[in-house]
Steps between C-alpha positions, in 0.01 A plus 500: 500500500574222723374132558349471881370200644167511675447270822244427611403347820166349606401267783181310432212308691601158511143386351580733204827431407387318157240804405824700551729277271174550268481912548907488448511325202194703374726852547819384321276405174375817507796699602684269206328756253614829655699745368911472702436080676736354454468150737349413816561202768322388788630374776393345869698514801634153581445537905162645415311402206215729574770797370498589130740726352501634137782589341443690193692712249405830305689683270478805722283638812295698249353168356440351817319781604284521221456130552456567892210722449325341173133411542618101394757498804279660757223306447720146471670644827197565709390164501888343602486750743130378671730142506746653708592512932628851440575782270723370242845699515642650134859614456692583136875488513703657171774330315833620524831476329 
């Protein structure tokens, strides 16, 4: 098994960005109790405040899938993601030596 980090990239309504901050902070309590986190950051672009990225780490893609498609996530997720311009965009990269 390896350690990936999940970004995560999501461009919100400027008249939502503190319900996002709100939905964020709401996910990484919850995800704090999953099986494989291991931390999570947030971060917004400095030319563009409106852009949030999350960086988070798992012990391995298997528990960020689980956590991916877990009832808690999805339904924490589909409300950030009725906050958002666009689709948000997801990519895991793998630790290596």
């Amino acid at each position: 098994m390896a350690m990936v980090k999940v970004l995560q990239e999501r461009v919100v309504r400027r008249d939502d960005a503190d319900k996002l901050m709100q939905g964020l902070q709401d996910l990484r309590a919850a995800a704090l109790g999953q099986p494989g986190y291991v931390t999570g950051e947030t971060w917004f672009k400095g030319s563009d405040p409106l852009t949030a990225v999350v960086v988070a780490t798992w012990v391995s893609e298997e528990h960020w899938k689980a956590w991916e498609t877990s009832e808690a996530r999805v339904a924490l997720n589909d409300f950030i993601t009725g906050l958002l311009l666009e689709e948000p965009r997801v990519s895991v990269y793998r630790m290596t030596l």
